[in-house]
PyMOL Python script that loads the backbone (N, CA, C, O; Angstrom):
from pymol import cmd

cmd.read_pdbstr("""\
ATOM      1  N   UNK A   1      71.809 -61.854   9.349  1.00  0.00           N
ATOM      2  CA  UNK A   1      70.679 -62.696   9.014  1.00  0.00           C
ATOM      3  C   UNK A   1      69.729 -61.873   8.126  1.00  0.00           C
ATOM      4  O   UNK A   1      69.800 -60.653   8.279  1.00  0.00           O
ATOM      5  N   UNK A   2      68.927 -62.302   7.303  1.00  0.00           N
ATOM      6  CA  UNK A   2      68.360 -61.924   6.533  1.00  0.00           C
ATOM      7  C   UNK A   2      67.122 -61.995   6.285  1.00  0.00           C
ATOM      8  O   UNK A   2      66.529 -63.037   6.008  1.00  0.00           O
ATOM      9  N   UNK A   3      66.680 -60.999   6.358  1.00  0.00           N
ATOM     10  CA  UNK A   3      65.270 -60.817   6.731  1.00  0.00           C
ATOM     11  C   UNK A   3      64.243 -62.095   6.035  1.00  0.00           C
ATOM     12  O   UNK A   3      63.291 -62.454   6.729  1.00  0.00           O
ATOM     13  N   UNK A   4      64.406 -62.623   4.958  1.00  0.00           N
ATOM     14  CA  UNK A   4      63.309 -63.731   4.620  1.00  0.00           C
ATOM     15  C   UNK A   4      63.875 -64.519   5.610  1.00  0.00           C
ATOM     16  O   UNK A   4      62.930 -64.848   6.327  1.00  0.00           O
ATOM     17  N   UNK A   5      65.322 -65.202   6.225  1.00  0.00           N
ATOM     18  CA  UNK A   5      65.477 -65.949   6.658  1.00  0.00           C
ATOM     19  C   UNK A   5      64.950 -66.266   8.397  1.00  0.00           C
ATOM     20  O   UNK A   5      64.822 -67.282   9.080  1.00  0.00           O
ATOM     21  N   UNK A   6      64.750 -64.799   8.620  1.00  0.00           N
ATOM     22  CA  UNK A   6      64.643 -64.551  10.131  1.00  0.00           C
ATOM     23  C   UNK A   6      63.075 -64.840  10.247  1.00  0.00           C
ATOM     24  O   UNK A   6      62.451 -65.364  11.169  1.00  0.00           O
ATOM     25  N   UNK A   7      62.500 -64.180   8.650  1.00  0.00           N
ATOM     26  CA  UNK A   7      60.889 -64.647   9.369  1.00  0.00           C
ATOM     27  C   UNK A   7      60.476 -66.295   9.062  1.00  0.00           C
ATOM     28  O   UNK A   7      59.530 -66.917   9.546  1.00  0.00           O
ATOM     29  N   UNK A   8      61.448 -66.747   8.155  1.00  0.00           N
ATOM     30  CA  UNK A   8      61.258 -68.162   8.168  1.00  0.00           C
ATOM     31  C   UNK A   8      62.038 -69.055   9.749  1.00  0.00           C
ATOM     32  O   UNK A   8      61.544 -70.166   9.942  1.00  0.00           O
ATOM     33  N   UNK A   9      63.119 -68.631  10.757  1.00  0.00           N
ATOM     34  CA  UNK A   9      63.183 -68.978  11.472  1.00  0.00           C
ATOM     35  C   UNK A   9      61.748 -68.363  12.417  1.00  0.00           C
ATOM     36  O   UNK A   9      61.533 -69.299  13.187  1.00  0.00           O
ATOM     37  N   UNK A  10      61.014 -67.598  12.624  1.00  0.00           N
ATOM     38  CA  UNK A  10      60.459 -67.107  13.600  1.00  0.00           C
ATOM     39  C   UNK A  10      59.318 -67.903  13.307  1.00  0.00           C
ATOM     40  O   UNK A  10      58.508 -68.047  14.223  1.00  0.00           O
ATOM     41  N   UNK A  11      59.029 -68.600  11.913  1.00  0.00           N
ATOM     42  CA  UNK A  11      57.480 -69.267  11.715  1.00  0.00           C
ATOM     43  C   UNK A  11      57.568 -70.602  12.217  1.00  0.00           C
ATOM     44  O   UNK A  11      56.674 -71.279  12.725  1.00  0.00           O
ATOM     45  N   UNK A  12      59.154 -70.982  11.940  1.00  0.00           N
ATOM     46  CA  UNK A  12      59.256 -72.372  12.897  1.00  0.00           C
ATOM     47  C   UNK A  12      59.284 -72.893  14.308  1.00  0.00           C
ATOM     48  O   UNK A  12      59.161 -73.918  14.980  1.00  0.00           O
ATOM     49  N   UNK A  13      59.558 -71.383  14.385  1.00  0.00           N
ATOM     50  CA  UNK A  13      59.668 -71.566  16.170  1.00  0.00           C
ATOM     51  C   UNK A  13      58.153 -71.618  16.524  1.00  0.00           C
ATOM     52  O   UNK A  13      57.736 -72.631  17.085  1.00  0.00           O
ATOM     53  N   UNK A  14      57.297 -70.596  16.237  1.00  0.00           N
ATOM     54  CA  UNK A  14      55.722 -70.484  16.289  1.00  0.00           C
ATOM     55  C   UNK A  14      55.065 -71.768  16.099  1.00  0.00           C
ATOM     56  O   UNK A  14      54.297 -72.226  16.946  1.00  0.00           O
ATOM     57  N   UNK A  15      55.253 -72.165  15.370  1.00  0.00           N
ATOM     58  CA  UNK A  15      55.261 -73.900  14.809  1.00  0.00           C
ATOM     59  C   UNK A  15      55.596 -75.093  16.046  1.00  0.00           C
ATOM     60  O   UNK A  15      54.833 -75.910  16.562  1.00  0.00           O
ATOM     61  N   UNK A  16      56.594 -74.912  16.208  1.00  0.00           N
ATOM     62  CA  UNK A  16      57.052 -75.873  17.170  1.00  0.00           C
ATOM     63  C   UNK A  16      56.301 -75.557  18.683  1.00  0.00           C
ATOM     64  O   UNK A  16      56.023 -76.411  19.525  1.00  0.00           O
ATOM     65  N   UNK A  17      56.059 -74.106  18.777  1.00  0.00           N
ATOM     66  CA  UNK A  17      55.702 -73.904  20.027  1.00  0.00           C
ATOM     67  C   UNK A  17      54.593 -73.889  20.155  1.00  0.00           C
ATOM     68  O   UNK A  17      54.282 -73.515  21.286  1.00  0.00           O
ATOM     69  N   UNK A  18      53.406 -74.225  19.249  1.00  0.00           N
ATOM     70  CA  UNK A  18      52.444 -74.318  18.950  1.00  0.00           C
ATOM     71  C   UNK A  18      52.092 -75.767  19.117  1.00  0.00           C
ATOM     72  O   UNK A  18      51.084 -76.123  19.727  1.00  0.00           O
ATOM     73  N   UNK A  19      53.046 -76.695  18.495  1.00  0.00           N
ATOM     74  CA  UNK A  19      53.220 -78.196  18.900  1.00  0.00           C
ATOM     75  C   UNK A  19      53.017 -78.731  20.011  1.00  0.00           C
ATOM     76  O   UNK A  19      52.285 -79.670  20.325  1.00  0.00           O
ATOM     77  N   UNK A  20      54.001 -77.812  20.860  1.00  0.00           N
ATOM     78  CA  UNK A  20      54.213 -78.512  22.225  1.00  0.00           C
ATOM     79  C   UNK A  20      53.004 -77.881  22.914  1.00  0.00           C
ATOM     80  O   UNK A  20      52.424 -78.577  23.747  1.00  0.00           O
ATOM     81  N   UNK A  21      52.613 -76.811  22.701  1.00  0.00           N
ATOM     82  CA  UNK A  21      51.229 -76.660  23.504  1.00  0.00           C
ATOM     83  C   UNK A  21      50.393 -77.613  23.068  1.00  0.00           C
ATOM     84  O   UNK A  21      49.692 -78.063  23.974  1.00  0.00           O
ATOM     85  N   UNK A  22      50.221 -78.057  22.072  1.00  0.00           N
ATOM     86  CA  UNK A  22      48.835 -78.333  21.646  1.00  0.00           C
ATOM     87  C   UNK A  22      48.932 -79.864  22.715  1.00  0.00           C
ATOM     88  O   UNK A  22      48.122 -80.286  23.540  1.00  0.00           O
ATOM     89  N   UNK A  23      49.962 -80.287  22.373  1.00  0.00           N
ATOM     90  CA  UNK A  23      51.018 -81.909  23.229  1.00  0.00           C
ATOM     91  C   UNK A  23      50.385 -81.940  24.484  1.00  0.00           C
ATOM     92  O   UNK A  23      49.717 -82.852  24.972  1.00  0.00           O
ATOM     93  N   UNK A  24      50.845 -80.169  25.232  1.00  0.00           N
ATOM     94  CA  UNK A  24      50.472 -80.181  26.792  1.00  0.00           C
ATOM     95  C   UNK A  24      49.232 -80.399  27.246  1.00  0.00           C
ATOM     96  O   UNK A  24      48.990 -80.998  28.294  1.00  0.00           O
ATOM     97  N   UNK A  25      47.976 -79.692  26.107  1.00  0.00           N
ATOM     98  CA  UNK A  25      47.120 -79.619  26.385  1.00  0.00           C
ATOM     99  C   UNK A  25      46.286 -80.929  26.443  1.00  0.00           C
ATOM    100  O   UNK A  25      45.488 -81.381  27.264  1.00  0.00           O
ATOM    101  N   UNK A  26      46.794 -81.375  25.218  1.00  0.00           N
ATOM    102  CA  UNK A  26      46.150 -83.126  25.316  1.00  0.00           C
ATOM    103  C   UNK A  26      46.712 -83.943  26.451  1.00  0.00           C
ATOM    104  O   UNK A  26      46.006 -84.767  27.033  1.00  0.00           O
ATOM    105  N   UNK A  27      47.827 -83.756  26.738  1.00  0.00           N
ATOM    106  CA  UNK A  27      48.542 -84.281  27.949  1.00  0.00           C
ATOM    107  C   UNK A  27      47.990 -84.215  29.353  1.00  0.00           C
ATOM    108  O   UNK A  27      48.217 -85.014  30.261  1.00  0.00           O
ATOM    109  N   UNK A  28      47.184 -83.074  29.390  1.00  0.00           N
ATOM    110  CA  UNK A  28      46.673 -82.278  30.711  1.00  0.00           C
ATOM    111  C   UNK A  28      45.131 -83.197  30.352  1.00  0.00           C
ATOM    112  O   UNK A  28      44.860 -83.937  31.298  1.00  0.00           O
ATOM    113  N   UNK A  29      44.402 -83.257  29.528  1.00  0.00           N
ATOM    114  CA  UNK A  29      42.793 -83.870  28.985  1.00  0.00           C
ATOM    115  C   UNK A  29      42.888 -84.477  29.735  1.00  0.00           C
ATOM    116  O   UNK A  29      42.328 -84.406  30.828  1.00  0.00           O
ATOM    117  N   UNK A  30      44.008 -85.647  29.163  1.00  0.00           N
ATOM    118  CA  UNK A  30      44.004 -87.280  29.595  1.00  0.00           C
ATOM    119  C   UNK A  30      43.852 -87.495  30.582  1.00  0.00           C
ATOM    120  O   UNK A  30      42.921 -88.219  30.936  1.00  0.00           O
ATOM    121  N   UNK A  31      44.984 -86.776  31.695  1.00  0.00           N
ATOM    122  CA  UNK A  31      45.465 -87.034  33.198  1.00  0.00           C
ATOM    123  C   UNK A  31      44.108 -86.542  33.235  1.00  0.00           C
ATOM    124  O   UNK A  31      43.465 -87.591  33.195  1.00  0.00           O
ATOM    125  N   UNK A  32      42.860 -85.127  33.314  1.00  0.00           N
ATOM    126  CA  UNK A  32      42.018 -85.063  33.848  1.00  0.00           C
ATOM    127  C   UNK A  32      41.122 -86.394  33.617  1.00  0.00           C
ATOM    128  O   UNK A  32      40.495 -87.014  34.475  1.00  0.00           O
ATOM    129  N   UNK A  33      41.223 -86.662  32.266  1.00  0.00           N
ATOM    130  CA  UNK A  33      40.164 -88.044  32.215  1.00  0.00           C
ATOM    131  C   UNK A  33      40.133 -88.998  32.780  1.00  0.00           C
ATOM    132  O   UNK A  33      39.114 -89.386  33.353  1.00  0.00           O
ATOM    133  N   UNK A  34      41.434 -89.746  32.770  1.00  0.00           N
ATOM    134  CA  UNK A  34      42.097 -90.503  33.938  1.00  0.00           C
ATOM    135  C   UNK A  34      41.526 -90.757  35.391  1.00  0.00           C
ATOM    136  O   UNK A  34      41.071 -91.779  35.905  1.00  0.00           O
ATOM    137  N   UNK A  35      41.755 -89.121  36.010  1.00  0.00           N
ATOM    138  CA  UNK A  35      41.384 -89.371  37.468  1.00  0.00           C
ATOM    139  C   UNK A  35      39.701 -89.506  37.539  1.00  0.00           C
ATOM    140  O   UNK A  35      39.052 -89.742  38.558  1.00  0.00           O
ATOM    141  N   UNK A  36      39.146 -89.279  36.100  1.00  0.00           N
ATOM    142  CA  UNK A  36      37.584 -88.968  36.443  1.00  0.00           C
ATOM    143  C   UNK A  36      36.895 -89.943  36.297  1.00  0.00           C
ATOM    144  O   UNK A  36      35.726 -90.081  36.658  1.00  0.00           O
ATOM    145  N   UNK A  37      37.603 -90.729  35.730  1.00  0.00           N
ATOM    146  CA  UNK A  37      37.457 -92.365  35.753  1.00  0.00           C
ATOM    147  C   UNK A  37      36.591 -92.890  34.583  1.00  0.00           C
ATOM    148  O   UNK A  37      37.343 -92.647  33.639  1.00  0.00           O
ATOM    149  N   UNK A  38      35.685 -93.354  34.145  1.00  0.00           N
ATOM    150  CA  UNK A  38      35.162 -94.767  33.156  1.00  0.00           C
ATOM    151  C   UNK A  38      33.964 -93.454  32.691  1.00  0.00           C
ATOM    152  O   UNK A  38      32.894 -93.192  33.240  1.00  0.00           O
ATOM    153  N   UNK A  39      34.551 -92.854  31.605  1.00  0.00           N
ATOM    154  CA  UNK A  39      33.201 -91.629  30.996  1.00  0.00           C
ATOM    155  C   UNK A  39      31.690 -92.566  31.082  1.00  0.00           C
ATOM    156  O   UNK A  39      31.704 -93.739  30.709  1.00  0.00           O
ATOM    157  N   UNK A  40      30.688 -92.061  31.495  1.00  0.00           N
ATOM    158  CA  UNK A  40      29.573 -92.530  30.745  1.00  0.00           C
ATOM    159  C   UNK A  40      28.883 -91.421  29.973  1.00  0.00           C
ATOM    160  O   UNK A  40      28.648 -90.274  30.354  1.00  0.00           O
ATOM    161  N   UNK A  41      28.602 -92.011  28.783  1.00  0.00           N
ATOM    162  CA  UNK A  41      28.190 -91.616  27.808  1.00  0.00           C
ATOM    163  C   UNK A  41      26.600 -90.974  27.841  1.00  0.00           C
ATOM    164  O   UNK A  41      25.802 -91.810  28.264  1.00  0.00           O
ATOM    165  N   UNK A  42      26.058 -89.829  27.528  1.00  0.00           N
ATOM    166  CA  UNK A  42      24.771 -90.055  27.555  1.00  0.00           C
ATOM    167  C   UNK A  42      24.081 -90.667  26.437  1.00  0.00           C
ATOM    168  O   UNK A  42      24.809 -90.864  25.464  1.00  0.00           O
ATOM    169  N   UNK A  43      22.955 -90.995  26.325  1.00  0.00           N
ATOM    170  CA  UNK A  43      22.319 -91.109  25.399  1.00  0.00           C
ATOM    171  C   UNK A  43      22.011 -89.783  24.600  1.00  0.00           C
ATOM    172  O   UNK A  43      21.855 -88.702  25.167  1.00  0.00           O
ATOM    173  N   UNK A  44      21.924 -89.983  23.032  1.00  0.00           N
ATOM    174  CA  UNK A  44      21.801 -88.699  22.360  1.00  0.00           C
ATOM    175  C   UNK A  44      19.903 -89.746  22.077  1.00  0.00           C
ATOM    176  O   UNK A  44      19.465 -90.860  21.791  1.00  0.00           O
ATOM    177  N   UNK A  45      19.317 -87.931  22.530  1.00  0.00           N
ATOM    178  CA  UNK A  45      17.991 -88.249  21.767  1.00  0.00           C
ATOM    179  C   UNK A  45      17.568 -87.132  20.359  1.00  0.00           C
ATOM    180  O   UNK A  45      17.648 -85.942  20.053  1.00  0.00           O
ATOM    181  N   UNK A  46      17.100 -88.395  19.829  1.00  0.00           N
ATOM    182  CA  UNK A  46      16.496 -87.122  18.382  1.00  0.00           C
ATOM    183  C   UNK A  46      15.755 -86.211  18.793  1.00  0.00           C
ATOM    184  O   UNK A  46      15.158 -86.049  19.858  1.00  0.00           O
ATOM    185  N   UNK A  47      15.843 -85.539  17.742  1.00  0.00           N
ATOM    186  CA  UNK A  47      14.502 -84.506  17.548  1.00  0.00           C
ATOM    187  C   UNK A  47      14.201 -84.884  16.190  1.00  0.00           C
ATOM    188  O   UNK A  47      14.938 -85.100  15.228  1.00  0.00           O
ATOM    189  N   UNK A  48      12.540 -84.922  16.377  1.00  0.00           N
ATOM    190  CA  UNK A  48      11.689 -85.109  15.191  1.00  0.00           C
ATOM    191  C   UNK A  48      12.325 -84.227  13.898  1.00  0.00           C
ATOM    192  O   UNK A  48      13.334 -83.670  14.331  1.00  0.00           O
ATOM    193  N   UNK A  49      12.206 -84.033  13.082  1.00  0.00           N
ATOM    194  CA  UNK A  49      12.349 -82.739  12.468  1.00  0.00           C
ATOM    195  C   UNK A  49      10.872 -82.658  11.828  1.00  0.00           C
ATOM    196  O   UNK A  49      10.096 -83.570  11.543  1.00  0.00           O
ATOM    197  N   UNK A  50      10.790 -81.755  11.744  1.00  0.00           N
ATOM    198  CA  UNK A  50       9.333 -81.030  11.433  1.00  0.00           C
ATOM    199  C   UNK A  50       9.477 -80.153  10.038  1.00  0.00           C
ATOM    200  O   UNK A  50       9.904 -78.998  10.049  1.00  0.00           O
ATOM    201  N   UNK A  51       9.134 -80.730   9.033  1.00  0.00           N
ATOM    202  CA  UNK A  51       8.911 -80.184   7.788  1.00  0.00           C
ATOM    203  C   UNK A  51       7.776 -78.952   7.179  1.00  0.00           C
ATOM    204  O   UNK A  51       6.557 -79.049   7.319  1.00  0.00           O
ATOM    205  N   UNK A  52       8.403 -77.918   6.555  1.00  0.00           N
ATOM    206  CA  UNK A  52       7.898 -76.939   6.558  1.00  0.00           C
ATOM    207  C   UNK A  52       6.951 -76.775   5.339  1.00  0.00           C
ATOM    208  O   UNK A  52       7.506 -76.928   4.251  1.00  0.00           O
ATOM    209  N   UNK A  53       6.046 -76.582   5.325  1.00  0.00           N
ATOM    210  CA  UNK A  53       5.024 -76.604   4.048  1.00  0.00           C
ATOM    211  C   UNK A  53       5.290 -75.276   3.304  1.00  0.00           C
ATOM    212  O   UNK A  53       5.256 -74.173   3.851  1.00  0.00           O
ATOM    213  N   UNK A  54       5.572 -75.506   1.937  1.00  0.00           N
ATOM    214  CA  UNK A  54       6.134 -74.134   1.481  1.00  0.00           C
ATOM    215  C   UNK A  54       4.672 -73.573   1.330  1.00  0.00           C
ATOM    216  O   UNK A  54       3.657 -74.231   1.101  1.00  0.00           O
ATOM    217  N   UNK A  55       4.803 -72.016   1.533  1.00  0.00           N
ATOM    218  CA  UNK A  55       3.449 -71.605   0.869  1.00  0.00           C
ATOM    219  C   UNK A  55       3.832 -70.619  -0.477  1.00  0.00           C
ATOM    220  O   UNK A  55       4.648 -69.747  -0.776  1.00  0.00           O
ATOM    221  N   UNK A  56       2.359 -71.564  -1.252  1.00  0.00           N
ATOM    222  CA  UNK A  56       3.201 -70.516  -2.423  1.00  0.00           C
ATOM    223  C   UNK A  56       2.397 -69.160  -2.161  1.00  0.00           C
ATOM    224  O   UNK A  56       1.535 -68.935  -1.312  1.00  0.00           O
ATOM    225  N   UNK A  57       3.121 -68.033  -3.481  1.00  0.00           N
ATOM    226  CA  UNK A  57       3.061 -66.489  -3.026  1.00  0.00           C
ATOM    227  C   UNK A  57       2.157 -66.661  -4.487  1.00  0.00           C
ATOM    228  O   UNK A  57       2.111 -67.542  -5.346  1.00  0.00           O
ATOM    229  N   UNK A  58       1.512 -65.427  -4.309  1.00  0.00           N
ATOM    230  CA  UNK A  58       0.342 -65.605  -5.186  1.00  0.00           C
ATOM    231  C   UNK A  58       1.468 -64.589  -6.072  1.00  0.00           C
ATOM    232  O   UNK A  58       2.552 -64.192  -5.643  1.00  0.00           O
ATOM    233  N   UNK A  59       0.997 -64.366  -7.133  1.00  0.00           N
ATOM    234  CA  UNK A  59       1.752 -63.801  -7.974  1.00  0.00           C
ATOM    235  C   UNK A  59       1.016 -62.309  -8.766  1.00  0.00           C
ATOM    236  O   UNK A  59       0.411 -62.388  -9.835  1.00  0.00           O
ATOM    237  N   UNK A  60       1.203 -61.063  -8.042  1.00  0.00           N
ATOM    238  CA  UNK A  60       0.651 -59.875  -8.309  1.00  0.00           C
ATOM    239  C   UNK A  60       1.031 -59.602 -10.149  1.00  0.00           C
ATOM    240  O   UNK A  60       2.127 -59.482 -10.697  1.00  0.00           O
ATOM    241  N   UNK A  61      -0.089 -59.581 -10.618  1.00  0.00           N
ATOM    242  CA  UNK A  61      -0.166 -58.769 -12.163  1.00  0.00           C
ATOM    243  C   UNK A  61       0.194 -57.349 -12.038  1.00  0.00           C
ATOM    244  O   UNK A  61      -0.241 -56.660 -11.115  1.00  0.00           O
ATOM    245  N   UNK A  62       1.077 -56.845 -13.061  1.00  0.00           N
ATOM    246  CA  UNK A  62       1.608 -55.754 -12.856  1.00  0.00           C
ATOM    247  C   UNK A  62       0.189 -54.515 -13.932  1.00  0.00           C
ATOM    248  O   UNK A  62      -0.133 -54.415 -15.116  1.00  0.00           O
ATOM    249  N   UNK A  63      -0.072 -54.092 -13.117  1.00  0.00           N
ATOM    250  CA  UNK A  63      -1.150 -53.493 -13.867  1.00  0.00           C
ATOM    251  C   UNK A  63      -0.295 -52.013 -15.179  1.00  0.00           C
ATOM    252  O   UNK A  63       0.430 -51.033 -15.003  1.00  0.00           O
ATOM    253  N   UNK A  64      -0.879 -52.604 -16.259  1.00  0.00           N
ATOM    254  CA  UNK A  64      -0.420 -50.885 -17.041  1.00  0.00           C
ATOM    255  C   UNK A  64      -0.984 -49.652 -16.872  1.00  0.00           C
ATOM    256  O   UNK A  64      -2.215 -49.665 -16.913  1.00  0.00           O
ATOM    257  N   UNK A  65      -0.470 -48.596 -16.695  1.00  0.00           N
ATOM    258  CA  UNK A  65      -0.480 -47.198 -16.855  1.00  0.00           C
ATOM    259  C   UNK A  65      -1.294 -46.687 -17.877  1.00  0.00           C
ATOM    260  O   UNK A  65      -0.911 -46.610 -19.045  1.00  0.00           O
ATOM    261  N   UNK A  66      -2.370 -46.346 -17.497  1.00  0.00           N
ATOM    262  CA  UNK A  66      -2.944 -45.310 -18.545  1.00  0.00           C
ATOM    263  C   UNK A  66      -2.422 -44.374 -18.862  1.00  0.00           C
ATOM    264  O   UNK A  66      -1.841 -43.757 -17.969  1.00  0.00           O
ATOM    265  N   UNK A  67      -2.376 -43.830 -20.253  1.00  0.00           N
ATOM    266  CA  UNK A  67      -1.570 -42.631 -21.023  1.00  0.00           C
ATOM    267  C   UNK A  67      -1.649 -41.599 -19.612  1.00  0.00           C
ATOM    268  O   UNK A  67      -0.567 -41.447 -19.044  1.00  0.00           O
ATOM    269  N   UNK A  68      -2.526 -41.075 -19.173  1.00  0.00           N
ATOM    270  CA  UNK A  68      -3.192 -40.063 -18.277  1.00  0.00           C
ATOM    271  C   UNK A  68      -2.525 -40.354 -17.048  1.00  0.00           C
ATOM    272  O   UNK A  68      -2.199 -39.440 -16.291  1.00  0.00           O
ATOM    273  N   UNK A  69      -2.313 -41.468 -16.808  1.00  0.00           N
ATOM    274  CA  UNK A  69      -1.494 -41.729 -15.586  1.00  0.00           C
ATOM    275  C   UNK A  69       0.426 -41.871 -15.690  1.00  0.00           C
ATOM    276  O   UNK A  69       1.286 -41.770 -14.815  1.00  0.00           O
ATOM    277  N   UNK A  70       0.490 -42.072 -16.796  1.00  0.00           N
ATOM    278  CA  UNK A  70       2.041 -41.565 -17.363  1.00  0.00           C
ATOM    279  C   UNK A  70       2.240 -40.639 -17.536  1.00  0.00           C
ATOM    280  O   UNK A  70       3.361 -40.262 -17.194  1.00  0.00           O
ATOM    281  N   UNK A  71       1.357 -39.693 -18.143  1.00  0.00           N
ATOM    282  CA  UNK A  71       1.093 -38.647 -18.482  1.00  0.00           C
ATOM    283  C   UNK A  71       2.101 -37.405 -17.291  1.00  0.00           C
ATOM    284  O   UNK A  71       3.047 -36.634 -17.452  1.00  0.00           O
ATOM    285  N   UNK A  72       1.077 -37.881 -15.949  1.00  0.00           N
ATOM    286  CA  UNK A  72       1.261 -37.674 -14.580  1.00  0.00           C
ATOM    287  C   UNK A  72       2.254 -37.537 -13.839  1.00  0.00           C
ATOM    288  O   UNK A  72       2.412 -36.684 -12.965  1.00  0.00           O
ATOM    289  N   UNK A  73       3.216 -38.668 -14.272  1.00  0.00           N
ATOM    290  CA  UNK A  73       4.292 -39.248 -13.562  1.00  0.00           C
ATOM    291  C   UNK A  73       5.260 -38.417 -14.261  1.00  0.00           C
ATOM    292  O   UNK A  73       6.174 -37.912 -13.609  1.00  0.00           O
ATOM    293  N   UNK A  74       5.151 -38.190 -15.688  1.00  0.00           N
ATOM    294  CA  UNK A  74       6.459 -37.631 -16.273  1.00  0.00           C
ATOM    295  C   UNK A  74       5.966 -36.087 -16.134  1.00  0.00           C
ATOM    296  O   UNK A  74       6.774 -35.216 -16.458  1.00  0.00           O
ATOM    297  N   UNK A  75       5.090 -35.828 -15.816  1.00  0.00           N
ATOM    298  CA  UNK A  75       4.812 -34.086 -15.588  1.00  0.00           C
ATOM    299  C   UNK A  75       5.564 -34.019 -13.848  1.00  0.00           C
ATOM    300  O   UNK A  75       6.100 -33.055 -13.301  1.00  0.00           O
ATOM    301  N   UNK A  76       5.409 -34.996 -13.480  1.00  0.00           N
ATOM    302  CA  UNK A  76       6.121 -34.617 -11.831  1.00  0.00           C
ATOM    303  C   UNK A  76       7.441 -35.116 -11.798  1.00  0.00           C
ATOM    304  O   UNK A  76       8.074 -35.030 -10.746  1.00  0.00           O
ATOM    305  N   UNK A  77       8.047 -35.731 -13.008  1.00  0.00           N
ATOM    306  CA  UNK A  77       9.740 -36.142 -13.061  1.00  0.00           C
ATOM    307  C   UNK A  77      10.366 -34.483 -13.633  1.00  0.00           C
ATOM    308  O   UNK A  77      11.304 -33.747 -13.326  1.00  0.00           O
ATOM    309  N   UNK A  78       9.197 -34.454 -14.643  1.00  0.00           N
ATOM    310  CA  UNK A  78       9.955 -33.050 -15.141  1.00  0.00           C
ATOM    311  C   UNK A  78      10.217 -31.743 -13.905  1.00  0.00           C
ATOM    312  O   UNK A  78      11.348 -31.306 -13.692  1.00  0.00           O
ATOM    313  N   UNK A  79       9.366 -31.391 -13.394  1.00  0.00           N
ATOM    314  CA  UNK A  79       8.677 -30.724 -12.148  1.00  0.00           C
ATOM    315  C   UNK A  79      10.154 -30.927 -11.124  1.00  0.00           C
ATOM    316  O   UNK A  79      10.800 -30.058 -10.538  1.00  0.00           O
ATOM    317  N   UNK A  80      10.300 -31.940 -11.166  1.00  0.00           N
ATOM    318  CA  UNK A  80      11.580 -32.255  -9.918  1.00  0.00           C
ATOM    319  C   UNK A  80      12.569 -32.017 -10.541  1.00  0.00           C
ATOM    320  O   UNK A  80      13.418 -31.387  -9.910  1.00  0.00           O
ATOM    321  N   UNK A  81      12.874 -32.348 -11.844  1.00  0.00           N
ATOM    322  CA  UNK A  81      14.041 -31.954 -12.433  1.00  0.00           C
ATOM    323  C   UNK A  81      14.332 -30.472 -12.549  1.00  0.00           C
ATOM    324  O   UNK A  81      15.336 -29.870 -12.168  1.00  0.00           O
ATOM    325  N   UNK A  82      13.316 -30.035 -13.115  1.00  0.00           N
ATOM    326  CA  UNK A  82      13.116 -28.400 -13.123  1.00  0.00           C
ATOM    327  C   UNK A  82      13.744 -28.055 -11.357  1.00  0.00           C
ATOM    328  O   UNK A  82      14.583 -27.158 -11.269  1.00  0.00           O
ATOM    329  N   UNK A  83      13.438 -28.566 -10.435  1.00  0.00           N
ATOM    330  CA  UNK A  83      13.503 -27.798  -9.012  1.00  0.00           C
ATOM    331  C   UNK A  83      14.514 -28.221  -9.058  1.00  0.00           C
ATOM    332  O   UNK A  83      15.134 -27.159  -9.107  1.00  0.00           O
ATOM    333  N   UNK A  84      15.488 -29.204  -9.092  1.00  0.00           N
ATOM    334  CA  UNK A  84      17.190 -28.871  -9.204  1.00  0.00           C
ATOM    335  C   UNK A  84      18.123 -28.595  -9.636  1.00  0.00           C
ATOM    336  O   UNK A  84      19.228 -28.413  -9.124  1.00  0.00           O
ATOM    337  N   UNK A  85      17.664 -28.512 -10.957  1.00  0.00           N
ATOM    338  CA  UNK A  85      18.302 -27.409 -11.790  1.00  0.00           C
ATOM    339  C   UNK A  85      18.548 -25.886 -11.328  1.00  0.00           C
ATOM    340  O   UNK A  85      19.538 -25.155 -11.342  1.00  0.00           O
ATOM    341  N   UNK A  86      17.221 -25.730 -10.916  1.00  0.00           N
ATOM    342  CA  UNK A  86      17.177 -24.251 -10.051  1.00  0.00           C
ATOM    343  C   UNK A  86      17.636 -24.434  -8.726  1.00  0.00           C
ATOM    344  O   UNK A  86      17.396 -23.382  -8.135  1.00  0.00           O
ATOM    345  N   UNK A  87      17.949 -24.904  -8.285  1.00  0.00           N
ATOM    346  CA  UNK A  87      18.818 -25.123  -6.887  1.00  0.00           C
ATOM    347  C   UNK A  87      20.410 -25.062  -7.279  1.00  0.00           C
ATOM    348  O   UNK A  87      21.048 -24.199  -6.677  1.00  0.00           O
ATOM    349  N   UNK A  88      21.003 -25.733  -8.053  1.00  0.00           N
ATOM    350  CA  UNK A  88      22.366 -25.557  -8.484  1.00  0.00           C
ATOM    351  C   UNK A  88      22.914 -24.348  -8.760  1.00  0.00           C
ATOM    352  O   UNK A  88      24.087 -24.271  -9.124  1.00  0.00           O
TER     353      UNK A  88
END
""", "prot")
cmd.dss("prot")
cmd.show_as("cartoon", "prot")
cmd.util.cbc("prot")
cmd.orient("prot")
């Protein structure tokens, strides 16, 4: 037997045996429903739903950099770069 053929017999069997459970299991529901006699149903009650008020987000201005304050930032990028260079 040949191996595609064996896993195509083994998916049918899985298949079939998968069938008959699923069969038993509905088989087994019923008989419980059966003896339990005339379902009553509950009533389904709503729930309101309650709508959410979006809030809007205020919207922050991105403030610019004074030369002096760039200035700053790239004297302490250099500064860090410098310290790992010298670490390597």
């Amino acid at each position: 037997m040949s191996h595609s053929s064996m896993l195509k017999a083994r998916r049918k069997h899985q298949k079939t045996r998968k069938l008959l459970d699923v069969a038993a299991k509905q088989a087994k529901r019923l008989a419980k429903q059966a003896l339990a006699g005339p379902a009553v149903k509950k009533e389904k009650v709503k729930k309101e739903k309650v709508k959410k008020e979006k809030v809007k987000a205020e919207k922050v201005k991105k403030v610019k950099l004074t030369k002096e304050e760039l200035g700053r930032q790239d004297a302490k990028k250099s500064s860090a770069d410098a310290g790992k260079k010298g670490a390597s």
